[in-house]
C-alpha positions as CSV (number, residue, x, y, z in Angstrom):
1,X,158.1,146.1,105.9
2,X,155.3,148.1,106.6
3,X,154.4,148.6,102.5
4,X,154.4,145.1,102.4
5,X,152.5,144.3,105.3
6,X,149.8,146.8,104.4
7,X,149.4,145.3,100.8
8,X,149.2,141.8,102.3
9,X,146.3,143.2,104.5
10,X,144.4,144.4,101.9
11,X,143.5,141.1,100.1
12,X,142.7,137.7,100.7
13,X,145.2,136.6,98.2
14,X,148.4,139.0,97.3
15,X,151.3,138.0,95.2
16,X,154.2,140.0,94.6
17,X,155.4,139.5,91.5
18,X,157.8,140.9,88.4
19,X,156.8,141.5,84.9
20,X,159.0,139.3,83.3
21,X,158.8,136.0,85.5
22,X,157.3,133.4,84.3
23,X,156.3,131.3,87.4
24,X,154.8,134.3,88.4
25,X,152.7,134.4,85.6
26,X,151.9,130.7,86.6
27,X,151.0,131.4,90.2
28,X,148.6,134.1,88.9
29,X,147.4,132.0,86.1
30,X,146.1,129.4,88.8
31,X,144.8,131.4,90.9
32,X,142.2,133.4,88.3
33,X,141.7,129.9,86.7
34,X,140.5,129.3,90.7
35,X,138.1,132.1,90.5
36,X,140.3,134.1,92.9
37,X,140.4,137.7,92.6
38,X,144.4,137.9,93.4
39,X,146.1,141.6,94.3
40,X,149.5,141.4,91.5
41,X,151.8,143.8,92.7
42,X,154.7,144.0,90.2
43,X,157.7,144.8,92.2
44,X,159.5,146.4,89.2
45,X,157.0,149.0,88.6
46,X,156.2,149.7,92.1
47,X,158.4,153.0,94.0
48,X,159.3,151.0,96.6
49,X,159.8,147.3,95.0
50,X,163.7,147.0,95.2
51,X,162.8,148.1,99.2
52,X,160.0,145.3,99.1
53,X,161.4,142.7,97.1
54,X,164.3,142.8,99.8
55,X,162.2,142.5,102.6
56,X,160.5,139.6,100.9
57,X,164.1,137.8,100.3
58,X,164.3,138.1,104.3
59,X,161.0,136.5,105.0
60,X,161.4,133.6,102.4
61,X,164.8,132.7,104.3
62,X,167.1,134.8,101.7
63,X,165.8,133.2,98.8
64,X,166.8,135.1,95.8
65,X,164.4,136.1,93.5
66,X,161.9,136.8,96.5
67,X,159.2,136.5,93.3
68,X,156.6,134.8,93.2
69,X,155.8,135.6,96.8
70,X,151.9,134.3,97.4
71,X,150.1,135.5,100.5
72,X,147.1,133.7,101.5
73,X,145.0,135.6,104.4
74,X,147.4,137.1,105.6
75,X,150.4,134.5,105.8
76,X,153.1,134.0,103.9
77,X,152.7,130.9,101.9
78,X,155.8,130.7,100.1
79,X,156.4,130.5,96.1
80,X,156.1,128.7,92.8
81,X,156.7,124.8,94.4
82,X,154.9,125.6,97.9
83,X,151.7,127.2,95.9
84,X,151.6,124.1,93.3
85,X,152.5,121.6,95.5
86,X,149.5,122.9,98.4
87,X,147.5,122.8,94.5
88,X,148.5,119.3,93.8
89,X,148.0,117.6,97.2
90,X,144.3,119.4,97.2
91,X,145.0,121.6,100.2
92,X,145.2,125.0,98.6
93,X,141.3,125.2,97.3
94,X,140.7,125.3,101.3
95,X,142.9,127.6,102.1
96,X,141.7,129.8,100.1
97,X,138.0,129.3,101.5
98,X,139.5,129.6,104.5
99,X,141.3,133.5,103.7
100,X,137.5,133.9,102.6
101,X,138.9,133.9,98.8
102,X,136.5,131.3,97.4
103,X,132.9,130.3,98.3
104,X,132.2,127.8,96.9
């Protein structure tokens, strides 16, 4: 937990990710088509990533894959359908002014 939870301090955005997902690639598509300069951490190149990738199953309820997990200032937002649906009903642009992400 505490790799994790110094990675998410680091960044206003932080999504931990795996090379070969594809809604990952989505989430992080969005987000630098936003203008957002997201940390990627790619679990299955990281040391620790099995370690972390189990502790983010935990915090997203046990969900399995624990990737895309999107971290916006700080707090856990959730994954692929919590990041596009915050997209889709125009609430995620402000959150991510809010996390100091975006300015404009």
């Amino acid at each position: 937990m505490d790799r994790v939870a110094k990675l998410v301090s680091e960044r206003a955005v932080v999504v931990f990710t795996t090379s070969n997902c594809s809604m990952c690639h989505s989430v992080t598509s969005l987000f630098s088509n936003l203008g957002v300069n997201t940390a990627v951490h790619e679990l299955d190149r990281e040391p620790r990533g099995r370690e972390m990738e189990r502790e983010l199953a935990r915090m997203l309820g046990g969900r399995v894959p624990a990737v895309p997990a999107v971290f916006i200032g700080g707090d856990l937002v959730g994954g692929t359908n919590r990041v596009m649906a915050l997209h889709l009903a125009g609430e995620l642009v402000p959150m991510l002014k809010k996390a100091g992400a975006l300015w404009l």
